[in-house]
PyMOL Python script that loads the backbone (N, CA, C, O; Angstrom):
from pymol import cmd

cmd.read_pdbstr("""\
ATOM      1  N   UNK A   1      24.873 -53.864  -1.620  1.00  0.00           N
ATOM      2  CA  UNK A   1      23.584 -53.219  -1.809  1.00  0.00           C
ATOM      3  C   UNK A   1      23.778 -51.822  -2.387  1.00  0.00           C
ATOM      4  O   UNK A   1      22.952 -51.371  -3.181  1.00  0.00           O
ATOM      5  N   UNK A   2      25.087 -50.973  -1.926  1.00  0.00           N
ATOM      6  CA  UNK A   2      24.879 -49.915  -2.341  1.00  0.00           C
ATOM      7  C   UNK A   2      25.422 -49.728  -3.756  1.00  0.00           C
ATOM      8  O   UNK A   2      24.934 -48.850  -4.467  1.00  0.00           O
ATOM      9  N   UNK A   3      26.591 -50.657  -4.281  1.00  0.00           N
ATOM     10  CA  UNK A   3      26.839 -50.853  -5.637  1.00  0.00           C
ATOM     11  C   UNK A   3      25.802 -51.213  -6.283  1.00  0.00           C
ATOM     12  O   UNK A   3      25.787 -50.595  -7.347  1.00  0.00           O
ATOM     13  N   UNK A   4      24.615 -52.138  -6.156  1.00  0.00           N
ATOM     14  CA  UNK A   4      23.763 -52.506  -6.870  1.00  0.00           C
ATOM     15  C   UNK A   4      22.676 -51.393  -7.198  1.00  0.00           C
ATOM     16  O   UNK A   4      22.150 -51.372  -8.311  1.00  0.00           O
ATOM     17  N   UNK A   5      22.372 -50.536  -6.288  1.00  0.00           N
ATOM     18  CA  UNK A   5      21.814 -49.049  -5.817  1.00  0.00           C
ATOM     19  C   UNK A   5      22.121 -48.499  -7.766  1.00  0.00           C
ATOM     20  O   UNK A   5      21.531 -48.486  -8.846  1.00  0.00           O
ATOM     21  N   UNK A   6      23.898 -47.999  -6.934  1.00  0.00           N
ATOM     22  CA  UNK A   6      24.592 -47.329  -7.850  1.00  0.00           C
ATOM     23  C   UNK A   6      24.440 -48.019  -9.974  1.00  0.00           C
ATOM     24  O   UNK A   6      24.420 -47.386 -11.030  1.00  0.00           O
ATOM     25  N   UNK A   7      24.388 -49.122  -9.745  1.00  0.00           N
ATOM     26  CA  UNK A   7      23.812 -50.009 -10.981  1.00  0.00           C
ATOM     27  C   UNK A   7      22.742 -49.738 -11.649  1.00  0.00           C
ATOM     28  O   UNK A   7      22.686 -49.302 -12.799  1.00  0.00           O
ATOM     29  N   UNK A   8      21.444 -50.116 -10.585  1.00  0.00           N
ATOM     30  CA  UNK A   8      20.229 -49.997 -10.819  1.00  0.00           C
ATOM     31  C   UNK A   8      19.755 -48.753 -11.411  1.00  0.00           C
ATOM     32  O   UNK A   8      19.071 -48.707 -12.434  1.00  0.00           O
ATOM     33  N   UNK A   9      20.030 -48.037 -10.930  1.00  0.00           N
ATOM     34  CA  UNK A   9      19.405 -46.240 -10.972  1.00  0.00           C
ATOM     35  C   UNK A   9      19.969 -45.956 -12.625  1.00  0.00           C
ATOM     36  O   UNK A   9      18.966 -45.664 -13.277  1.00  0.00           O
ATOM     37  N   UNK A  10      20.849 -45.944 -13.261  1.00  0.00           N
ATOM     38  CA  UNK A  10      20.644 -45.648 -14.352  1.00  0.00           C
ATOM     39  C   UNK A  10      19.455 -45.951 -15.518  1.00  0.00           C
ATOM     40  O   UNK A  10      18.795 -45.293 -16.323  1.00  0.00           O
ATOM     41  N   UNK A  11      19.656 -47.906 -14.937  1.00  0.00           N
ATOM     42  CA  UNK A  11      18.825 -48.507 -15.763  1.00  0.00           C
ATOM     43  C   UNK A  11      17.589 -47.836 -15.409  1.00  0.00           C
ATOM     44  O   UNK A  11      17.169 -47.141 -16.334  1.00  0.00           O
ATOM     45  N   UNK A  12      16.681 -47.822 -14.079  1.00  0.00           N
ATOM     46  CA  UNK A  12      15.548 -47.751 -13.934  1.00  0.00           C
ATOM     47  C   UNK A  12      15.529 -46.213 -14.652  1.00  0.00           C
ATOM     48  O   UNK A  12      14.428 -45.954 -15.139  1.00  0.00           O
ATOM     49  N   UNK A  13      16.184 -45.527 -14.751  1.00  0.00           N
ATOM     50  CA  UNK A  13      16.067 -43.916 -14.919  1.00  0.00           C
ATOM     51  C   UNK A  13      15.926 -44.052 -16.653  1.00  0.00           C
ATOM     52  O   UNK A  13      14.950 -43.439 -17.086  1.00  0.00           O
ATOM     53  N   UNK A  14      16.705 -44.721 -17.634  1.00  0.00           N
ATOM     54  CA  UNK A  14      16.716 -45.153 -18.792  1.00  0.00           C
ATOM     55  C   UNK A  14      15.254 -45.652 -19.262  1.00  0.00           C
ATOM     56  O   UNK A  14      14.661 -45.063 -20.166  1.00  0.00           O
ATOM     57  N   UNK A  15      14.711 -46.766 -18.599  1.00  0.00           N
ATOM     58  CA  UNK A  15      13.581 -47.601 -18.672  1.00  0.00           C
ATOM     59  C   UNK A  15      12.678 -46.729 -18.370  1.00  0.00           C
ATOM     60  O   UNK A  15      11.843 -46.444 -19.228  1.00  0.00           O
ATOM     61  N   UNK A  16      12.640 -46.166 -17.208  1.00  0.00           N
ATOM     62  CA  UNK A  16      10.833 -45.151 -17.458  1.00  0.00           C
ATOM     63  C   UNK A  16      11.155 -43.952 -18.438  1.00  0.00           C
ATOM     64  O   UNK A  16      10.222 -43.277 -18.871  1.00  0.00           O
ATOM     65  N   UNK A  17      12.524 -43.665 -18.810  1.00  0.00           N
ATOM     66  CA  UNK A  17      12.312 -42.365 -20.307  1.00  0.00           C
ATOM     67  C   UNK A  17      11.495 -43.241 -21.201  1.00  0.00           C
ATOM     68  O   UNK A  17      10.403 -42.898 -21.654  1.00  0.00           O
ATOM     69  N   UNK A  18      12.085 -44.410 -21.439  1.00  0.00           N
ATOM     70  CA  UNK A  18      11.375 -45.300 -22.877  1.00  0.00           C
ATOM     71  C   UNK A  18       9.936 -45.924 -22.494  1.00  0.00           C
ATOM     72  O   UNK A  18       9.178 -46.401 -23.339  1.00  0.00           O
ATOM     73  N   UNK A  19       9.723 -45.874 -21.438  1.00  0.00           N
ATOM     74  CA  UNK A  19       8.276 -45.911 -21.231  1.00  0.00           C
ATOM     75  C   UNK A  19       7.365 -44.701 -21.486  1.00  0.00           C
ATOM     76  O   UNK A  19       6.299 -44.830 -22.088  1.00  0.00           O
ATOM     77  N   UNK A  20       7.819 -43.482 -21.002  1.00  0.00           N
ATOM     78  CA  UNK A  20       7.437 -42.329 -21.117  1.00  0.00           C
ATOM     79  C   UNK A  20       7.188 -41.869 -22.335  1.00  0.00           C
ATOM     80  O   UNK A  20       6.115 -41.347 -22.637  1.00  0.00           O
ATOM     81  N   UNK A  21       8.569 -42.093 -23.466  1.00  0.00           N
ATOM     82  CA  UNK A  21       8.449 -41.616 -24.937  1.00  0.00           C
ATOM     83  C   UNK A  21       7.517 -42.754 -25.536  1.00  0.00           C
ATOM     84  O   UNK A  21       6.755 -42.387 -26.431  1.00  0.00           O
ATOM     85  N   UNK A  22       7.484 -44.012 -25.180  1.00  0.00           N
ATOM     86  CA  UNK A  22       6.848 -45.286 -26.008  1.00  0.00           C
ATOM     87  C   UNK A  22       5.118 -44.535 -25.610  1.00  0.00           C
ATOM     88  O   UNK A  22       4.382 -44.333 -26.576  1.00  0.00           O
ATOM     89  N   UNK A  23       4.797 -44.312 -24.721  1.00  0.00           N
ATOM     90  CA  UNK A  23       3.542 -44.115 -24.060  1.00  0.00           C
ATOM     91  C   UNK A  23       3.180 -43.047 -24.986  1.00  0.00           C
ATOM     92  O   UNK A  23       2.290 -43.174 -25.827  1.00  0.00           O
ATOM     93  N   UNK A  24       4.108 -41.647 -24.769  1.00  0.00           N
ATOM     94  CA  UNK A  24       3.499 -40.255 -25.203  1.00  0.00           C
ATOM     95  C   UNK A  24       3.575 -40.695 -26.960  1.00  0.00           C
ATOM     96  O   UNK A  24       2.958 -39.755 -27.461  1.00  0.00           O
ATOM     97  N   UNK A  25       3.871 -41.333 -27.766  1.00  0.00           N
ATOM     98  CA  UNK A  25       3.848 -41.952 -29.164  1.00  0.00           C
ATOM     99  C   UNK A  25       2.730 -42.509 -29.245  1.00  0.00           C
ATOM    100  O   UNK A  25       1.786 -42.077 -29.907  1.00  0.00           O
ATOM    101  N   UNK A  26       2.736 -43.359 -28.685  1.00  0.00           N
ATOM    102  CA  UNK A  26       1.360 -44.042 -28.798  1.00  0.00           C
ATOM    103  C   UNK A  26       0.183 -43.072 -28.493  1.00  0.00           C
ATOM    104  O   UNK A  26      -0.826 -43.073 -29.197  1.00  0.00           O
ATOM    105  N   UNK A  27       0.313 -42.370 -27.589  1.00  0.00           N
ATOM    106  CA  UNK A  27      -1.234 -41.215 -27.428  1.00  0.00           C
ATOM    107  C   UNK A  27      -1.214 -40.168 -28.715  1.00  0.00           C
ATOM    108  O   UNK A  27      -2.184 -39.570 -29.180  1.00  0.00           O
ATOM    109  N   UNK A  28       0.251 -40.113 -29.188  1.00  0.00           N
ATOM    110  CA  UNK A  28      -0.201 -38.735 -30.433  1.00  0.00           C
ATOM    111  C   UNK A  28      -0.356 -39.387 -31.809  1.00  0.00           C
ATOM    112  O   UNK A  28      -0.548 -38.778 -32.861  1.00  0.00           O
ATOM    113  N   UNK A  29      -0.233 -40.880 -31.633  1.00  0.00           N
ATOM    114  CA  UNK A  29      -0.597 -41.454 -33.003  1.00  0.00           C
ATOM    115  C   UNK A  29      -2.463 -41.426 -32.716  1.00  0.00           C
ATOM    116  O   UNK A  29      -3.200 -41.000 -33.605  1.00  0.00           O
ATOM    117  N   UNK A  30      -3.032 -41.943 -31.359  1.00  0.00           N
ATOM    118  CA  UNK A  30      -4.093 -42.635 -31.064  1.00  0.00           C
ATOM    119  C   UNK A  30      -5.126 -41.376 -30.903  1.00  0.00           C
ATOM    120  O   UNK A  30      -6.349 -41.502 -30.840  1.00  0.00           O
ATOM    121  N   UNK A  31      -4.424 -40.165 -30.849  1.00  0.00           N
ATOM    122  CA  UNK A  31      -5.657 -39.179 -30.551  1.00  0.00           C
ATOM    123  C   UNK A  31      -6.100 -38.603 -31.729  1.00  0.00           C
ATOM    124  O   UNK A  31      -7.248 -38.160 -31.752  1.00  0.00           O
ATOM    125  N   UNK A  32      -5.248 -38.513 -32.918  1.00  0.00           N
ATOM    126  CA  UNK A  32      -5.742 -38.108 -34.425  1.00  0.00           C
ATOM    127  C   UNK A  32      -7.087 -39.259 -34.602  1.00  0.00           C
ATOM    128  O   UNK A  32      -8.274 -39.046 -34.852  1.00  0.00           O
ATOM    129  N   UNK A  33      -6.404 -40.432 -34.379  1.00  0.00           N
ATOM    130  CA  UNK A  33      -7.275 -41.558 -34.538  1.00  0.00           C
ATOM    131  C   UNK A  33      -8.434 -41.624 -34.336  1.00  0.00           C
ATOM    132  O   UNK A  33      -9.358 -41.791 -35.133  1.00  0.00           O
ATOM    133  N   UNK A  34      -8.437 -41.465 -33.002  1.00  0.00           N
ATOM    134  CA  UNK A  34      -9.633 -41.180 -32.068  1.00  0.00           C
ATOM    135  C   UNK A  34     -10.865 -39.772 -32.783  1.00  0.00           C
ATOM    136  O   UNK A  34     -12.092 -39.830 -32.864  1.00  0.00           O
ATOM    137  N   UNK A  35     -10.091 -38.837 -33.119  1.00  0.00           N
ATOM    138  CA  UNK A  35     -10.778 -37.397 -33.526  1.00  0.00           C
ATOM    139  C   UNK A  35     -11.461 -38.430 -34.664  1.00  0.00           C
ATOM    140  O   UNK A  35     -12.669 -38.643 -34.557  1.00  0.00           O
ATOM    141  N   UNK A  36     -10.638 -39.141 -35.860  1.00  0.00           N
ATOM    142  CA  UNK A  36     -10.794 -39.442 -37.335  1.00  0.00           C
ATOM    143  C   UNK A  36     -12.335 -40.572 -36.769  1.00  0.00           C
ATOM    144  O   UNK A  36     -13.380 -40.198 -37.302  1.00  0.00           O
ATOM    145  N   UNK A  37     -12.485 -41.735 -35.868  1.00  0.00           N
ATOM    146  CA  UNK A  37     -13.323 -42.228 -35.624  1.00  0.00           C
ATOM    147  C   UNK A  37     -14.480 -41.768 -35.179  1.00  0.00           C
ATOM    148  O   UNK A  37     -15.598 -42.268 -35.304  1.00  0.00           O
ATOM    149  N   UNK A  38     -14.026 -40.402 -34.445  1.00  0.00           N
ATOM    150  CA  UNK A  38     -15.769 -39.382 -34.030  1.00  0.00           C
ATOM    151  C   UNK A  38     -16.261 -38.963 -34.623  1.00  0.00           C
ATOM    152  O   UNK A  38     -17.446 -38.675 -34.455  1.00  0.00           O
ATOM    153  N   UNK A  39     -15.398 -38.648 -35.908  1.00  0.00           N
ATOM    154  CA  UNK A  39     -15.907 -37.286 -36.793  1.00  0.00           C
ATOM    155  C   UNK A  39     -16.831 -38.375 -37.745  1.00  0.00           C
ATOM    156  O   UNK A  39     -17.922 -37.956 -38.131  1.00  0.00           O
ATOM    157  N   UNK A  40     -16.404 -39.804 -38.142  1.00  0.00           N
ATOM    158  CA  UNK A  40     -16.913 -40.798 -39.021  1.00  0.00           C
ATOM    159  C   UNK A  40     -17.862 -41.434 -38.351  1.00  0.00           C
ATOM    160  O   UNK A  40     -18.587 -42.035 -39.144  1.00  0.00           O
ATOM    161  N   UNK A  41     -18.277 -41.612 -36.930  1.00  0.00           N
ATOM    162  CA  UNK A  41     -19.458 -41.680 -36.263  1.00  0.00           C
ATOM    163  C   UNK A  41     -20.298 -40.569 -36.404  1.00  0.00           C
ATOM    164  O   UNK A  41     -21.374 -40.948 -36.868  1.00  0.00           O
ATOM    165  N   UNK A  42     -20.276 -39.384 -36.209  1.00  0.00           N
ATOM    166  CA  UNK A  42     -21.165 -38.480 -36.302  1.00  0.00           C
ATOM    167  C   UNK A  42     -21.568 -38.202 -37.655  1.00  0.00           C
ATOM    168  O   UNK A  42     -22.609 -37.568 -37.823  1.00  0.00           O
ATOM    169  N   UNK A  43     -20.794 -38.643 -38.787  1.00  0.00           N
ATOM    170  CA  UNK A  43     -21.039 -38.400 -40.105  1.00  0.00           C
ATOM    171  C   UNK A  43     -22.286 -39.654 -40.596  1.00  0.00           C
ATOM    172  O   UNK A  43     -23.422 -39.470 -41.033  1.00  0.00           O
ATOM    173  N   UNK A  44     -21.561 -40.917 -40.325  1.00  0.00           N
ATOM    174  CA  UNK A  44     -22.328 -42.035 -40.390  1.00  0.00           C
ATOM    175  C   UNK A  44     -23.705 -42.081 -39.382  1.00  0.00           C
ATOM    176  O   UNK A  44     -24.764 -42.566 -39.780  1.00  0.00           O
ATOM    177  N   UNK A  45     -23.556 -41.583 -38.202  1.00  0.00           N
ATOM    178  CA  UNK A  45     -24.839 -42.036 -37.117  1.00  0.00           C
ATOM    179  C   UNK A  45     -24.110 -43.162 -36.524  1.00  0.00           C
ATOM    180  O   UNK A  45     -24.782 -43.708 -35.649  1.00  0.00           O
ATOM    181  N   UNK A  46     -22.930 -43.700 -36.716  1.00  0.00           N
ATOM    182  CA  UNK A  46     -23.469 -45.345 -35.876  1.00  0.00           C
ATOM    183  C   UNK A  46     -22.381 -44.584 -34.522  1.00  0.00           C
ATOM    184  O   UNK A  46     -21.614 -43.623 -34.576  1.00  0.00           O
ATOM    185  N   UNK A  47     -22.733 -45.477 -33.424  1.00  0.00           N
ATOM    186  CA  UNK A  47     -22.195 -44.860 -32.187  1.00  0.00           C
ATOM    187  C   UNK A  47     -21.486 -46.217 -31.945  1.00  0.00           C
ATOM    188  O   UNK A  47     -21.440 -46.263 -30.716  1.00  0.00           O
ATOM    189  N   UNK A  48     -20.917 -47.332 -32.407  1.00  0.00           N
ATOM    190  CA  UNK A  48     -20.510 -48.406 -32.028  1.00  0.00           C
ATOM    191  C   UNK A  48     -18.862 -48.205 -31.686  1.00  0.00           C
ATOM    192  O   UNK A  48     -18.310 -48.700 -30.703  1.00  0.00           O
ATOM    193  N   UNK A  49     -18.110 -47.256 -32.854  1.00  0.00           N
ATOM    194  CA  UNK A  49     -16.809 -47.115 -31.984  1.00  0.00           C
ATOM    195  C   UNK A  49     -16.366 -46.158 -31.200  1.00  0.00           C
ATOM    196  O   UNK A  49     -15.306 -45.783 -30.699  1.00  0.00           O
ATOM    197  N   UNK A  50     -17.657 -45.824 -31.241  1.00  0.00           N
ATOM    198  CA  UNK A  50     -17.292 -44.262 -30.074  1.00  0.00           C
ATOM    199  C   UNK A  50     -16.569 -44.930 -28.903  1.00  0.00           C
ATOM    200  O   UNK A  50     -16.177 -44.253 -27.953  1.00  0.00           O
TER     201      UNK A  50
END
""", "prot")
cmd.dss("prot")
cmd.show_as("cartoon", "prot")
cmd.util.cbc("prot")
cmd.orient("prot")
């Protein structure tokens, strides 16, 4: 158990960085996005992808 301990912990420590960087990527592609879809709702009037 405690070798497997000693095993585990890198991986899990590895796996939530690449969750962390995969996540924070995805929000700084999705928030330009997000701004580019409000600004084209308020330009247009339609409120459908708000």
């Amino acid at each position: 158990m405690h070798l497997f301990d000693l095993y585990a912990l890198p991986y899990s420590c590895s796996h939530i960085a690449v969750v962390q960087t995969t996540s924070g990527a995805m929000i700084s592609l999705y928030m330009p996005l997000a701004c580019v879809i409000s600004v084209v709702n308020r330009m247009c009037g339609v409120g459908v992808l708000a």
